[in-house]
N, C-alpha and C positions, 0 to 999 in steps of 0.2 A: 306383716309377713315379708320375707326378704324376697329378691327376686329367685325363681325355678320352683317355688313350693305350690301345687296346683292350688289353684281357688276352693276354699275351706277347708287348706290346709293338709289332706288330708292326702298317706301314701296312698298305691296300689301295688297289683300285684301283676307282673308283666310274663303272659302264659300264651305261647302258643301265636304269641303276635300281637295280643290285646290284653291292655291294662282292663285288669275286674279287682273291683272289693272284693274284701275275702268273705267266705260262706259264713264266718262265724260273727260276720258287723263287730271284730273286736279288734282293739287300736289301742300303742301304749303312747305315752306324749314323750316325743323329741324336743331336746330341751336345749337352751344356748346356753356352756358353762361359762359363758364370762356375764352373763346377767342373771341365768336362772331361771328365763322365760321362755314360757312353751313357746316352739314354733311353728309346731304341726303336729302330726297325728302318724305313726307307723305301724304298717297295716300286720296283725297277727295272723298267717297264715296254719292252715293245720297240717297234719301229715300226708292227710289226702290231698291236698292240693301240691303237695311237697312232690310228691308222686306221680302226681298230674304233669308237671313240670318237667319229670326227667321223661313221662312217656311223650310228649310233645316233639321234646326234644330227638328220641329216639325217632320219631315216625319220618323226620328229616336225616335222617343218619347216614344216610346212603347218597339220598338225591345232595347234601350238600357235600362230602367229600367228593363227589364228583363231577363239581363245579372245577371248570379250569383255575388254576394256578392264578393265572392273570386277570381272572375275575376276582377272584377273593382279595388280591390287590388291589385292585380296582378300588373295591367298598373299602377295604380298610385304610385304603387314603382318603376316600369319601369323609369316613369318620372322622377322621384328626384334621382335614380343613372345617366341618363342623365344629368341633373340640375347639381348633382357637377362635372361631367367629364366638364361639360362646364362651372365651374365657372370664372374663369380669365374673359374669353370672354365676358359672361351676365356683368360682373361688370365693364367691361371698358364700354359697351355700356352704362348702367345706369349711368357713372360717364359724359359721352360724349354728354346722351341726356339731363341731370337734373342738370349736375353740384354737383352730391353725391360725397364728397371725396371718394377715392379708398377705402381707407381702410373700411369704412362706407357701399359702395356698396358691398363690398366682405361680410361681415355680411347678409345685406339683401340678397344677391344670397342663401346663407348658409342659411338661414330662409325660405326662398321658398323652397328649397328642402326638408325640414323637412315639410312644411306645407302636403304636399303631404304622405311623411311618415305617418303623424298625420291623417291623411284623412283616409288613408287604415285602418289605425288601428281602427278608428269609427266605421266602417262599419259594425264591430263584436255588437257592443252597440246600434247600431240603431235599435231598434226592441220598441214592444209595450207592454201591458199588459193585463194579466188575473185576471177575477172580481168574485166574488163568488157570482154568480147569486141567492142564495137562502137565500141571506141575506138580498135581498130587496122583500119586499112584492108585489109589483105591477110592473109588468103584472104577473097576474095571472100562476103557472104553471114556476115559477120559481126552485122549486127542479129539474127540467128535462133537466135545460139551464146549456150550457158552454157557458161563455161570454168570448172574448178576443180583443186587438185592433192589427191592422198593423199600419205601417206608410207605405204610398205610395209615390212616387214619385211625385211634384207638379206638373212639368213639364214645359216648356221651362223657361230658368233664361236668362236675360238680366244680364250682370256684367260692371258697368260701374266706369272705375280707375280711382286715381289721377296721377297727375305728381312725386309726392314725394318721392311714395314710386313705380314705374311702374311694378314690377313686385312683392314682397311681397304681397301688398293689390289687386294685381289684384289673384294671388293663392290663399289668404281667401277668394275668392267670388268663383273661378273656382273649387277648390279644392274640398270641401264640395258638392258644385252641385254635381260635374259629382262621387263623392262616393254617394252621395243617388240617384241615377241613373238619375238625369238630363243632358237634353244636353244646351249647351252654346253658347251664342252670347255675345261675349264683345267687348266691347267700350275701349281700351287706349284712354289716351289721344294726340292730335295730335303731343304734342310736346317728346312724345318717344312713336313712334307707332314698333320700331325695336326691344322694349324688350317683346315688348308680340308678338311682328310677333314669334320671338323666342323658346318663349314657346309654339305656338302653333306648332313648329317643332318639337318639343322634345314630345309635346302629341301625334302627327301623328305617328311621327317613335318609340313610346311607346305599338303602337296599338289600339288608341283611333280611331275608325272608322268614316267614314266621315260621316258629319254632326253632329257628337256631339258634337265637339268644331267648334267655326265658332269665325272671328275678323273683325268686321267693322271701319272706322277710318273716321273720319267727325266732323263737327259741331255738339253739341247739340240741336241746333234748328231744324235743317232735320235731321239728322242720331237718334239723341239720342230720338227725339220725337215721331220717325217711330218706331221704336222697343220697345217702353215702349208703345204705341196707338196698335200695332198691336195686334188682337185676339188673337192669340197663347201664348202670353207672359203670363205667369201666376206670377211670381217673378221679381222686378228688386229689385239690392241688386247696392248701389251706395255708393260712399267715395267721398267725396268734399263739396261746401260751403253748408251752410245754405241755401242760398237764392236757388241759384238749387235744392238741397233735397226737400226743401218743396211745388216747383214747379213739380218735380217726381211726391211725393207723392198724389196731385191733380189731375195730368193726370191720374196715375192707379186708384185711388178710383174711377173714374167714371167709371168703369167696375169691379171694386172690387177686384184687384188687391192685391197680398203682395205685401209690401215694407221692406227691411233694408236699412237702411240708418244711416251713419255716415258722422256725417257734423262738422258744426264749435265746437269753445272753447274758452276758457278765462280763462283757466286755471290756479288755483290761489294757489300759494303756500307760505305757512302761516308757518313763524318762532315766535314761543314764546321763551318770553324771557330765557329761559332756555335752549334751542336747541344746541345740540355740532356746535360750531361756524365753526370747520375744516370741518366737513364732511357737514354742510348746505351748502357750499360757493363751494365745490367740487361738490356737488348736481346740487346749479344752478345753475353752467357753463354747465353742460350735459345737465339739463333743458332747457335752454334757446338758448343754441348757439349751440347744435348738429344740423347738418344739415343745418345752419344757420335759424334755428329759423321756418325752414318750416315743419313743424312738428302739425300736429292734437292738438298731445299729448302735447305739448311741453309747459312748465313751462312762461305762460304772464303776468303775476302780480303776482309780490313777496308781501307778506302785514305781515311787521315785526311790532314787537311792539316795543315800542319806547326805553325800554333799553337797547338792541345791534342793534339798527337800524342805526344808526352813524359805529359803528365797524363792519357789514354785509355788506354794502353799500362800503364803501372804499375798503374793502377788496375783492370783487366781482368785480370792477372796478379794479382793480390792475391783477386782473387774467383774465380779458374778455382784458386787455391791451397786455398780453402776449399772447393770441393765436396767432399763425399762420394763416392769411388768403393768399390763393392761389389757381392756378388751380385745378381742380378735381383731376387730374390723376396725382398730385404729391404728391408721397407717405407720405413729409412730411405736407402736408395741414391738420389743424383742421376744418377752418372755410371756405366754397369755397363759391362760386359763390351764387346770387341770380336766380331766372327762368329767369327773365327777366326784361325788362326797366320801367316795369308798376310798377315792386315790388320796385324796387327803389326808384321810387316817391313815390310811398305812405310810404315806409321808413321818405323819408325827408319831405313830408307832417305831416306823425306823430312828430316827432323831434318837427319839427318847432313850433307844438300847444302847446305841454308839453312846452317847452323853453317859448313860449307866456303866458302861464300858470304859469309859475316861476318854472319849475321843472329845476334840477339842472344836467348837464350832468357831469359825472363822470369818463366817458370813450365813446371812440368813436364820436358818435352824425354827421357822413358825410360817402359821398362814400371814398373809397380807388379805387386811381385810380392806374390800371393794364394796361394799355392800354382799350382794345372795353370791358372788362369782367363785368358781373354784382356784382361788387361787394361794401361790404357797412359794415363795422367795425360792430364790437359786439359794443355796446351799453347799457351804463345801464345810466337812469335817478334816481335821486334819490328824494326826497321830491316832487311825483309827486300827484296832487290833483285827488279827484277820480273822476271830471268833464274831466280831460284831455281825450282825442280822444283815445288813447294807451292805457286807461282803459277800457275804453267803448266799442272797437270794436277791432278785433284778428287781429292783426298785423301782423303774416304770417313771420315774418324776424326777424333777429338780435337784436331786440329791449327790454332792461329787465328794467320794469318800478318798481322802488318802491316804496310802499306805504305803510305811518306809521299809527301804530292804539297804542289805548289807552287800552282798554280790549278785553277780550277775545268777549265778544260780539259783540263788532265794528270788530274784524275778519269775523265773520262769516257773522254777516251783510255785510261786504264789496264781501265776495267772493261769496254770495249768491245773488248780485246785480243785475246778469244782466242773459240775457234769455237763456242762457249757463248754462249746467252741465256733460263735457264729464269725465274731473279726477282732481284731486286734490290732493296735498300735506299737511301733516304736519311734520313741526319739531318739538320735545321736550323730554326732556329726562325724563316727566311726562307720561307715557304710557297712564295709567288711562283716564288723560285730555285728551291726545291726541285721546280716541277713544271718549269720549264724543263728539270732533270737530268731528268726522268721522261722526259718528251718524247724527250730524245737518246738514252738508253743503251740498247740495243737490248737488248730481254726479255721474255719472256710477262707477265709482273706486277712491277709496282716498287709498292714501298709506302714511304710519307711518312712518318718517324718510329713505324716496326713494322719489326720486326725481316723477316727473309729468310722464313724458316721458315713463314709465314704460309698454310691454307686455308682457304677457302670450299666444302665437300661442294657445294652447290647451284651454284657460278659457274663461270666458263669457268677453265679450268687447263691451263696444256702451254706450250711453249718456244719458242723459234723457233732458226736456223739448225742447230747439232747437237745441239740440246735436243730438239727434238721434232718428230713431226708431226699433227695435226690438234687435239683438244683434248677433255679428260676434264671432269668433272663433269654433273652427273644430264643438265640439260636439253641439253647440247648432247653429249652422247656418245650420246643416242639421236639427236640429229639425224644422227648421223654414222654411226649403228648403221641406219639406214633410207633407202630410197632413193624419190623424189620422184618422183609419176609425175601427168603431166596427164591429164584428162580433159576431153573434148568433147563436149559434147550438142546437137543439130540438129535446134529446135524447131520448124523452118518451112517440118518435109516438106507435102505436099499431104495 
C-alpha cells in the first residue's frame, strides 16, 4: 500500500465529523493505471447516507456562517500549512490513484495548499455595497435612507470532482464554500476516493467542526442524484463531462437551485502563419500531452495555417516521439498512464477514424505496452479533416489532431465549430491580429502566445455555451457561493 491509504486499504465515509463504513459493507477496488494493481478499496455509499450528509451538513448551516471572517481564515491557513507538511504523501496518492506523474502531482498538492491560502485571503473582499439612496427619486423619502447590500451565505454546497485533478479541483469547490461560511458535502470520484478522504483530515485536525466538511463516495446515479434532489442543497458546483453537467443542471433547476459547472472542451489552438515556430511546438507538447492529454484545459485541435503547417506538424511529432512515457511514480515519467481501459479504446477508436479519414499519423497512433498499465503514445495526426471523430468530440487522451486552414477566417470558423467554448490559444507574432482572434472565438479564456492548458487559482475560470456555467476561481466562486441581500435604513423617523 502507498503512503495515506488506511490500514486494510480500505476508504470511508466522512459524515457529520466521523469517518463510518458504509451501511451497505460494499467497496469497488481502486486501482493503479500504470501497473493495474489494486490499491485499496472505495467505500459505496447509498442515497440514504447521501442524504445523511447534506442533513449533517445543514444542521451546521447557520452556526458556521456565523463564525467570524477571521476565524474561517484562521482554519483555512491551518489547512494548507497541513497540505504542505503533507505534501510527498497527497502526491504519491494522486500519482497512485490517477496515474499523475509525480512530479506533476507534487505541483497540484502545491496548488491546493495555496488554494486555501487564496480563500482566507478573500474573505477580507467579500463584502457588499453602499448606494446613495437620494439619488433615486422613488420611493418616496429617499433623503432619510442609507442603502447598503451583504452578501450571505447560500448554504449547503454539494462539490462534486473529477479524477484528473482529485484534489486541486476538488479545493476550488471546498475552499471558497467553507470561506464564505458554507458547509460541504463532496463527492470524489470513486476512482481516488483516498485524496479527498485526506483532505478531509487535514480540515478536521485544522478545526473545521463537524458537519461542515462531510465526503460521500458512490455512483452518480444514487449518491450524486441524492445530494443534488435533496432540499437542503442549495449550490452544486461540479467539474466533469458535458453530458453529466447538463444532467445536474436539470435536476437543480427543478427546485431552482445554483449551479457551477465546468465540463467538456475542444480546445482549439490556432498557429498563424507567422507564430515563433520554437516556442509554438514547446507550447503544444504542454498543451496536448501534460497529463496525457486528460486535462479539461488541455490543447485538442491544433488549426495551423497552411504556411508552417508542414514544418509545425513534423516538428511536433518529433517531440511528442521523445517523451518519456512511464509509471507515475517515476520521477523520470513525462507522459504516464491513461485512467483506464475504456480511455484506451476510445484512443484507438479515435486513431482508427482519422487514419479512415486519410489523416496522417506522425507519431504514435497505438498502445505502448508496459505490461497491465494503461498506456497509449502521444500522438499527433496531421492533415486531419474536420469531419474526423478527434475534431468533433474531446478525446480526453494523448491525441493531437491537426488541422490546416487557408485564412484567418477559416481559423475561426473552425475553432468556433462546435458546441464547446472553455479556452483557446493563439500563436503570432502579430499581437494586434492576435487580439482581433481573441475578440471573435468564442471561449471562457484565450491566451496570446501560452499555451490552452493555462490557470490562474485567484482569476475568473469556466466556459461558455457547453463548457460551462457560472465560473470557478477563489473570488468569484464565493460570489457565486453567496447570495446578495439589500438593506434599508430610515433615518428620518420622528
Amino acid at each position: 500500500m502507498v503512503d495515506g491509504i488506511p490500514e486494510g486499504g480500505r476508504g470511508a465515509l466522512f459524515i457529520g465529523g466521523t469517518f463510518r463504513p458504509p451501511a451497505s459493507g460494499q467497496y469497488v477496488p481502486v486501482v493503479d493505471p500504470s501497473t493495474g494493481r489494486r490499491i485499496g478499496e472505495a467505500p459505496v455509499a447509498s442515497a440514504d447516507e447521501a442524504s445523511a450528509a447534506v442533513d449533517a451538513a445543514a444542521a451546521v448551516e447557520e452556526a458556521w456562517g456565523s463564525v467570524p471572517g477571521h476565524e474561517r481564515a484562521r482554519i483555512l491557513r491551518a489547512t494548507a500549512e497541513r497540505l504542505r507538511a503533507d505534501r510527498e504523501t497527497i502526491a504519491r496518492l494522486i500519482s497512485s490513484e490517477v496515474g499523475k506523474p509525480i512530479v506533476d502531482a507534487r505541483v497540484e498538492a502545491d496548488r491546493a495548499a495555496g488554494v486555501f491560502d487564496l480563500a482566507a485571503e478573500e474573505i477580507r473582499h467579500l463584502g457588499g455595497e453602499s448606494y446613495p439612496a437620494d439619488a433615486y427619486e422613488r420611493p418616496a423619502g429617499n433623503e432619510h435612507r442609507f442603502l447598503f447590500s451583504v452578501r450571505d451565505p447560500i448554504g449547503v454546497v454539494v462539490a462534486i470532482g473529477p479524477f484528473n485533478f482529485p484534489l486541486n479541483l476538488l479545493c476550488h469547490k471546498v475552499a471558497p464554500a467553507l470561506a464564505a461560511g458554507n458547509p460541504v458535502v463532496a463527492k470524489p470520484t470513486s476512482a481516488a476516493p483516498f485524496t479527498a478522504l485526506r483532505l478531509a483530515e487535514h480540515l478536521r485536525a485544522a478545526g473545521v467542526p463537524a458537519g461542515v466538511m462531510n465526503v460521500v463516495v458512490g455512483p452518480g446515479s444514487s449518491v450524486g442524484n441524492a445530494l443534488v434532489d435533496h432540499r437542503a442543497t442549495r449550490l452544486v458546483t461540479f467539474t466533469g463531462s458535458t453530458l453529466v453537467g447538463k444532467g445536474i443542471a436539470e435536476r437543480a433547476g427543478r427546485q431552482a437551485k445554483r449551479v457551477i459547472l465546468e465540463m467538456g472542451g475542444l480546445d482549439p489552438f490556432v498557429l498563424l502563419d507567422d507564430a515563433p515556430l520554437g516556442a509554438a511546438v514547446d507550447a503544444a507538447v504542454r498543451g496536448a500531452f501534460s497529463y496525457s492529454g486528460q486535462v479539461c484545459t488541455a490543447s485538442k485541435r491544433f488549426l495551423v495555417q497552411d504556411g508552417i503547417a508542414e514544418k509545425f506538424a513534423r516538428a511536433f511529432a518529433d517531440r511528442a516521439k521523445a517523451l518519456r512515457v512511464g509509471p507515475a511514480l517515476d520521477e523520470t515519467t513525462e507522459v504516464g498512464p491513461l485512467i483506464d481501459g475504456a480511455a484506451l479504446e476510445r484512443m484507438d477508436r479515435l486513431v482508427a477514424d482519422a487514419r479512415h479519414r486519410s489523416a496522417k499519423v506522425l507519431a504514435g497512433g497505438a498502445r505502448v505496452e508496459r505490461g497491465p498499465g494503461n498506456f497509449y503514445a502521444p500522438t499527433v495526426l496531421d492533415e486531419v479533416p474536420e469531419s474526423a471523430e478527434v475534431v468533433r468530440e474531446e478525446p480526453f487522451g494523448p491525441i493531437a489532431p491537426v488541422v490546416r486552414f487557408r485564412e484567418v477566417d477559416d481559423a475561426i470558423r473552425i475553432a468556433n465549430s462546435t458546441v464547446y467554448g472553455l479556452q483557446a490559444a493563439v500563436y503570432t507574432r502579430d499581437i494586434a491580429r492576435g487580439f482581433r482572434l481573441a475578440r471573435r472565438i468564442r471561449a471562457g479564456g484565450v491566451h496570446l502566445n501560452d499555451p490552452t492548458n493555462l490557470r490562474w487559482d485567484a482569476l475568473p475560470f469556466g466556459g461558455v455555451r457547453e463548457s460551462g456555467l457560472g465560473r470557478e476561481g477563489l473570488r468569484y466562486a464565493m460570489q457565486e457561493m453567496t447570495e446578495v441581500k439589500l438593506i434599508s435604513v430610515n433615518y428620518g423617523l420622528p
